[in-house]
C-alpha positions in Angstrom: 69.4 -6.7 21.2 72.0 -8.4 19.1 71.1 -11.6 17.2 73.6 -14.5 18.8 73.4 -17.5 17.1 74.9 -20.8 18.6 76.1 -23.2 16.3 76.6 -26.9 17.4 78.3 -29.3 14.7 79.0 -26.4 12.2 82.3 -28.2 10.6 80.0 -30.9 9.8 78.4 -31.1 6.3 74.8 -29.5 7.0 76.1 -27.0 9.2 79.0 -26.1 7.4 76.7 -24.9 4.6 74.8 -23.2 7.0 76.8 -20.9 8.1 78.7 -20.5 4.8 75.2 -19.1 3.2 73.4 -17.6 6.3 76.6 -16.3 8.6 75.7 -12.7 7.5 72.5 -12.6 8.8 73.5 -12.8 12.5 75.3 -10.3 14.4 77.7 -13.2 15.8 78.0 -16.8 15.8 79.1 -19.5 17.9 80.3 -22.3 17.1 80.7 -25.2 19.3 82.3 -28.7 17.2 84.0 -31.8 18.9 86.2 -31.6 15.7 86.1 -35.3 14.9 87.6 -37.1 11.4 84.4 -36.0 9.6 84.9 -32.0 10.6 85.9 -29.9 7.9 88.3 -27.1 9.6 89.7 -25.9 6.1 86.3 -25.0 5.0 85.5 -23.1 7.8 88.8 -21.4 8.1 87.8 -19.9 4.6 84.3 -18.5 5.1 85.1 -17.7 8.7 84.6 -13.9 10.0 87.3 -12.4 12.3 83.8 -11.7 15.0 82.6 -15.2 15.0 84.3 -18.1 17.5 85.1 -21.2 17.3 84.9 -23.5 20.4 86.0 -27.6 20.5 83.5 -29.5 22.5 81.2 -32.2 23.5 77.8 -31.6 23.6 77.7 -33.9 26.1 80.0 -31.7 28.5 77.3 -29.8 30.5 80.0 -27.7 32.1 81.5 -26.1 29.2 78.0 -25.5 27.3 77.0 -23.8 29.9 80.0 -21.6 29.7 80.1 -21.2 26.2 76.5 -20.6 25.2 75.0 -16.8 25.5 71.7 -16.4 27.6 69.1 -15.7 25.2 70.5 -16.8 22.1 69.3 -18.9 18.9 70.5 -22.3 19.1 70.5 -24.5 15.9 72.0 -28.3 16.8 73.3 -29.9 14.0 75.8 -32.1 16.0 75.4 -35.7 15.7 76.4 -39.3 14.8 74.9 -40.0 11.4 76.4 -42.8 9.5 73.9 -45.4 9.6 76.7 -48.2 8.8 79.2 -47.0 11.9 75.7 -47.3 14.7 75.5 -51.2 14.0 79.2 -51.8 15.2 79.5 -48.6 17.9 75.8 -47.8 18.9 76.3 -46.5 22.1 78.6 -43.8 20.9 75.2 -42.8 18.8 73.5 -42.9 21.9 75.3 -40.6 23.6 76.1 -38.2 21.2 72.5 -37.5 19.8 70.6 -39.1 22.7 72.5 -37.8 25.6 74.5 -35.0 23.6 71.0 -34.0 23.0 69.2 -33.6 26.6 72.3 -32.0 28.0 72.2 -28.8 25.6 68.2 -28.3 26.5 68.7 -28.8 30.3 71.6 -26.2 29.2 69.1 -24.0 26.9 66.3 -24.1 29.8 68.5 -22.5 32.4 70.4 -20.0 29.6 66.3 -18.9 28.4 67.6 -19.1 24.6 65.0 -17.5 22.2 64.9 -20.3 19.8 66.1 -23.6 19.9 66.0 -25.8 16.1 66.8 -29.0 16.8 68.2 -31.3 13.3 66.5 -34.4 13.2 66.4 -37.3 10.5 63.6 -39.1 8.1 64.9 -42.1 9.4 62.8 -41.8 12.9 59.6 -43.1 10.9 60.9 -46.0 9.9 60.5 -48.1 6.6 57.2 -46.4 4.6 56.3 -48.8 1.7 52.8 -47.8 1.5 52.3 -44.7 3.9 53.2 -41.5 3.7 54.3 -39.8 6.7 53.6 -36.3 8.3 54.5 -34.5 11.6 51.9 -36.7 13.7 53.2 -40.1 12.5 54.3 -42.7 14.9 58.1 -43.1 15.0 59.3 -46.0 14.5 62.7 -46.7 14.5 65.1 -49.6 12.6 68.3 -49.1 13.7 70.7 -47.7 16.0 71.3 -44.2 14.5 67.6 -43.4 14.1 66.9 -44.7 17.9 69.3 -42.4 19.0 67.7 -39.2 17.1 64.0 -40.7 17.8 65.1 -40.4 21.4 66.3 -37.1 21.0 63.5 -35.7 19.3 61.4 -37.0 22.1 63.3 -35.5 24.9 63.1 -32.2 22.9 58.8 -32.5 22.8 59.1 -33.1 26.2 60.9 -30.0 26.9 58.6 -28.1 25.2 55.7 -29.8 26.6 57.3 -29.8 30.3 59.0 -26.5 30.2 57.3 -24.5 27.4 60.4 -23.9 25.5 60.8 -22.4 21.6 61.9 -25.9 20.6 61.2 -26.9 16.8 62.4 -30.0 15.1 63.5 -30.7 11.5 63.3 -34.1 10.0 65.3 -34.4 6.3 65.9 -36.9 4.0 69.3 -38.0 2.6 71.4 -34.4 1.7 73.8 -33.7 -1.2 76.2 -31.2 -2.1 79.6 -29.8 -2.4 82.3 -31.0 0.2 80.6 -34.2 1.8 82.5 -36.5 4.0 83.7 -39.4 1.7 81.7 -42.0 3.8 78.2 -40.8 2.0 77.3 -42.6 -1.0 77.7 -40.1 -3.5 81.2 -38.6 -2.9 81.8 -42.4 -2.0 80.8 -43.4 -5.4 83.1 -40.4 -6.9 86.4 -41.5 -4.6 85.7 -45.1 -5.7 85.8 -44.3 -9.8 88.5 -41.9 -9.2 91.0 -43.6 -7.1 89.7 -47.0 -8.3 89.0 -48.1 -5.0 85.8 -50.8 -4.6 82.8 -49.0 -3.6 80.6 -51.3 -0.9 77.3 -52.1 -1.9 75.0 -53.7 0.4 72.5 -56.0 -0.8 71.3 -55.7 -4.4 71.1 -51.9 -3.9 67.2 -51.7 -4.4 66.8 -49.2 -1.3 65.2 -45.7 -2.8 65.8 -42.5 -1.3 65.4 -39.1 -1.7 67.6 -36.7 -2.3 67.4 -32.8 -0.9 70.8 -30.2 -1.6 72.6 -29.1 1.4 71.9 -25.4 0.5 68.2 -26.1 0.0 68.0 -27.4 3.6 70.4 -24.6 5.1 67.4 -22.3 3.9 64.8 -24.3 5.3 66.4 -24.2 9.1 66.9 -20.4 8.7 63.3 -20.4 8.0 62.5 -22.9 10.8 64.3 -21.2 12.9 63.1 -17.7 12.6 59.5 -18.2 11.6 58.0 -21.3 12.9 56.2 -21.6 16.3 57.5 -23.3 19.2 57.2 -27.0 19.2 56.8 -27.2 15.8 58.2 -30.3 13.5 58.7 -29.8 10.1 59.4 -32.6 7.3 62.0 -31.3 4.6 62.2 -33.5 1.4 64.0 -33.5 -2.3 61.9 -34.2 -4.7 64.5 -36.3 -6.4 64.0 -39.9 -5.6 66.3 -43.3 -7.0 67.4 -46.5 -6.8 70.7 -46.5 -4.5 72.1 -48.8 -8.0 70.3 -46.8 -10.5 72.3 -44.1 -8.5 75.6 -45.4 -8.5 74.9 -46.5 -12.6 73.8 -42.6 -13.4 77.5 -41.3 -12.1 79.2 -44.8 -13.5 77.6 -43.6 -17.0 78.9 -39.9 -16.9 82.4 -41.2 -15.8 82.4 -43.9 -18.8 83.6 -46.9 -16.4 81.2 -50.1 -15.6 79.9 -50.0 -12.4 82.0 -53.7 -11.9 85.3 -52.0 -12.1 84.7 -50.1 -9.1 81.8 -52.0 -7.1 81.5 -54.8 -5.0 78.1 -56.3 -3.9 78.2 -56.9 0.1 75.5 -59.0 2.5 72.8 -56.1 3.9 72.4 -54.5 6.8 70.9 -56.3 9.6 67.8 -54.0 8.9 67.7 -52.2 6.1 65.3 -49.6 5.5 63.7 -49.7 1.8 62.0 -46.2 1.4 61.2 -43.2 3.5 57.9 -41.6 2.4 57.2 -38.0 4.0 54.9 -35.5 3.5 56.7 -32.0 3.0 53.4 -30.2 3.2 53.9 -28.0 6.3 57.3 -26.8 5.7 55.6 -25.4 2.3 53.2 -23.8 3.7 55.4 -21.4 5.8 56.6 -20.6 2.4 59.6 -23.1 2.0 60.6 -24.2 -1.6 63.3 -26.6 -2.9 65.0 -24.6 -5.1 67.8 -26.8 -6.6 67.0 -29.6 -8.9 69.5 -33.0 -8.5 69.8 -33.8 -12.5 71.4 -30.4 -12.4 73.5 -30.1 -9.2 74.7 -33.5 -9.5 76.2 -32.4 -12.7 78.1 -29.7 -11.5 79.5 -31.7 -8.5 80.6 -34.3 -10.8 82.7 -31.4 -13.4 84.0 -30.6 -9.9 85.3 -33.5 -8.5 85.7 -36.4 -11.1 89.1 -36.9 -12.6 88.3 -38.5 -15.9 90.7 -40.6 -17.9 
């Protein structure tokens, strides 16, 4: 039996780097993309094979999943609403698309009997962690509008394991990095701003810590997930790289040699805004997952890339 794999939200930054590294490994891929401002169609044009499709659509359109995903395929959802700034201002888009968007592709899935179904979740469904650390088994608790939407999408997906016994795992990363993010994340944000001299918003005093995992590192971690783990599995997926979102912003400022207030500009804070994510990457590690890529270093290299220094 060939190896189909359907691809949701593969012009997107995660899954774009998915199928760039792991394309080879499946006999065919689908993918499915609404192909909104933050799809990247150049990119996939390049790394695209002549056997592999290409479909526009909404997850939320039941009709045309159905008719566009194989029975007893792989299915690895990376389509979603993820900046956290755009959820305060237009939440029930975020609702729809990872809440709704969600549930429609596993009523789709259960009728279609895929093999395997990885769902991509966030770090963000725990909540704020000051002083815990979270596994798999934590309580999810929610503090804002993007991470409600993907806390009730991961929950619809247990259920449909739990209801319906289906080969559903879940993947819950922190904050991703790499080559060819959308501008609106705060690294390539950080790199337009110095480069184009365009103020770069801060909000708060930029105290929030996160962590800090490469795209590629995560792209291995789903194909592992996805072939290896049991069904209704979760699995936490962390960098070990963790900063300051200033101490951040100062590290690039100091490589490009301009002060962080020539290209900065301190903003009130979120309504709610999370200080730290602590998870527990234990489980992932022990199906034999490794970060491989160290940020000190990659960061580096993007920065050669994409700075234009004066």
């Amino acid at each position: 039996m060939q190896k189909i794999l359907f691809l949701t939200g593969a012009l997107g930054f995660a899954g774009k780097h998915y199928y760039k590294n792991y394309k080879n490994k499946w006999d065919k891929i689908i993918v499915y993309d609404k192909c909104t401002y933050a799809s990247d169609i150049i990119f996939f044009k390049k790394h695209k094979r002549k056997k592999d499709l290409l479909i526009k659509g909404d997850v939320c359109d039941f009709k045309k999943l159905f008719k566009s995903i194989p029975t007893k395929s792989y299915v690895i959802h990376f389509a979603a609403e993820s900046h956290v700034d755009n959820s305060f201002s237009t939440s029930l888009i975020f609702t729809k698309t990872n809440s709704l968007g969600t549930h429609t592709l596993l009523e789709v899935c259960r009728l279609k009997k895929n093999r395997k179904i990885t769902i991509i979740s966030t770090d963000e469904v725990y909540g704020e962690t000051r002083k815990t650390i979270k596994n798999e088994k934590s309580i999810l608790e929610p503090t804002n509008p993007y991470s409600a939407s993907k806390t009730s999408a991961d929950i619809i997906s247990q259920t449909y394991f739990k209801c319906y016994r289906m080969p559903i795992s879940i993947v819950r990363a922190n904050n991703l990095y790499g080559d060819y993010q959308y501008i609106e994340k705060i690294i390539p944000a950080t790199i337009n701003a110095i480069n184009n001299g365009k103020k770069l918003t801060i909000h708060g005093k930029g105290t929030n810590i996160r962590n800090f995992l490469h795209v590629d590192d995560f792209a291995s971690a789903v194909q592992l997930i996805t072939l290896k783990s049991k069904n209704g599995e979760i699995f936490n997926v962390k960098g070990k790289f963790k900063i300051k979102i200033i101490d951040l912003i100062k590290k690039l400022s100091k490589i490009s040699n301009k002060k962080i207030n020539k290209f900065s500009k301190f903003v009130k804070d979120r309504p709610f805004n999370d200080f730290v994510y602590n998870i527990s990457d234990k489980k992932i590690k022990l199906l034999g997952w490794r970060e491989k890529k160290h940020f000190n270093n990659e960061i580096v290299k993007i920065l050669e890339k994409n700075l234009v220094l004066k």
